[in-house]
Each structure stands twice: as structure tokens, then as C-alpha cells.
N, C-alpha and C positions, 0 to 999 in steps of 0.2 A: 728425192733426197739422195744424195752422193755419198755413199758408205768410204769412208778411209779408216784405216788402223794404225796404231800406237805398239810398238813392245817396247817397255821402258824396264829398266831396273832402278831401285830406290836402295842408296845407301845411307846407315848411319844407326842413330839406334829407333830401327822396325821392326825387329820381333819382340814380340812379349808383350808389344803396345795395342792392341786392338787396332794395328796398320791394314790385315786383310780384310775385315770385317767393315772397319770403316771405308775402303777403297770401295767395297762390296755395294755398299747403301749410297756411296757417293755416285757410284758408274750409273746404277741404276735409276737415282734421280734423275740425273743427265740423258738417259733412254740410250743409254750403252750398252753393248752384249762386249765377252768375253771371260777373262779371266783371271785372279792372284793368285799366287803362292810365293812360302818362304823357300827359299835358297840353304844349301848346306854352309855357304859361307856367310851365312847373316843379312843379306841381302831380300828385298823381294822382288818378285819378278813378275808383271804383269802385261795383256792382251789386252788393248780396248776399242771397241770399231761401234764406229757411228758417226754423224755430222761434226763434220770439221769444228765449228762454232764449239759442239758439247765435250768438242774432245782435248779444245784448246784450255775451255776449261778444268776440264780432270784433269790434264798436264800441271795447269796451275797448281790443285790442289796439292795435287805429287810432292809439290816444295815445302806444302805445309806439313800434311798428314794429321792424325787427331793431335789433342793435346797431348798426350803423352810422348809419344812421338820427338824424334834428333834429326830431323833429314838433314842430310849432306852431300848428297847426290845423286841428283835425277837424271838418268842417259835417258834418252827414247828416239828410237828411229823409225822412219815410217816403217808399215810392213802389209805384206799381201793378206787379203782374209781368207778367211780358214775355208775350206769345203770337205761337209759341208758348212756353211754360216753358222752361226750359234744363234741359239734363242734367247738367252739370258747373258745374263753378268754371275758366271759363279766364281766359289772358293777351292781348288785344288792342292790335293795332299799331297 
């Protein structure tokens, strides 16, 4: 399997919604490792590396986000992975 990565930022209203937590369970269905967090300007900012297919999807998702959830804008470019690799998909403060 061909590992690529994701750094996206998500604008619009993503904090306070249950945005990292739910990206958290999403990555990880998909068999994504990496990582979210919120941003000082409101913004969140996420790592995700694994099969193009799984990643094409959580990009998808990025536009929805949970219910509660306002997305307005999804940037994401590809980017190199991390070394070492990550094991999981966590939540960063």
C-alpha cells in the first residue's frame, strides 16, 4: 500500500462543534494515522497519511464535518510524512 499525506486547514464555524473529535473517529475508520488541532484564529488544522482512496475520502468528509459543524473552507495540500511515521490518528493541543 502507497502511504500519501494530506495537511489541510478547515475554515468556518469548527470549534466548539465536536470538529476534532469527530475528524479523530473519522481518520481512524478510514485506517488513517496523523493528526487535529484548533488554530488560534478559529480555524482547524489537520495531518492525514494513508491510501490515497481513504484519504480522498476524509477530504470529502472535511466539507461536511459533523452536524453541528459551518465548513467554508477546505485548503489541503499534499505533504511529506512525518519521521518517524505515526501510529495512530490523534487529537493535539
Amino acid at each position: 500500500m502507497v502511504t500519501s499525506c494530506l495537511h489541510c486547514y478547515v475554515s468556518g464555524r469548527v470549534q466548539g462543534v465536536w470538529f476534532r473529535q469527530s475528524t479523530l473517529e473519522r481518520a481512524r475508520a478510514l485506517g488513517l494515522t496523523g493528526w487535529v488541532r484548533n488554530l488560534p484564529d478559529g480555524r482547524v488544522e489537520c495531518l492525514a497519511c494513508g491510501d490515497s482512496r481513504a484519504l480522498a475520502r476524509f477530504r470529502e468528509w472535511l466539507h461536511e464535518g459533523p452536524p453541528l459543524a459551518r465548513v467554508e473552507v477546505v485548503d489541503c495540500v499534499p505533504a511529506t510524512a512525518p519521521q518517524p511515521p505515526l501510529d495512530e490518528f490523534e487529537i493535539r493541543r
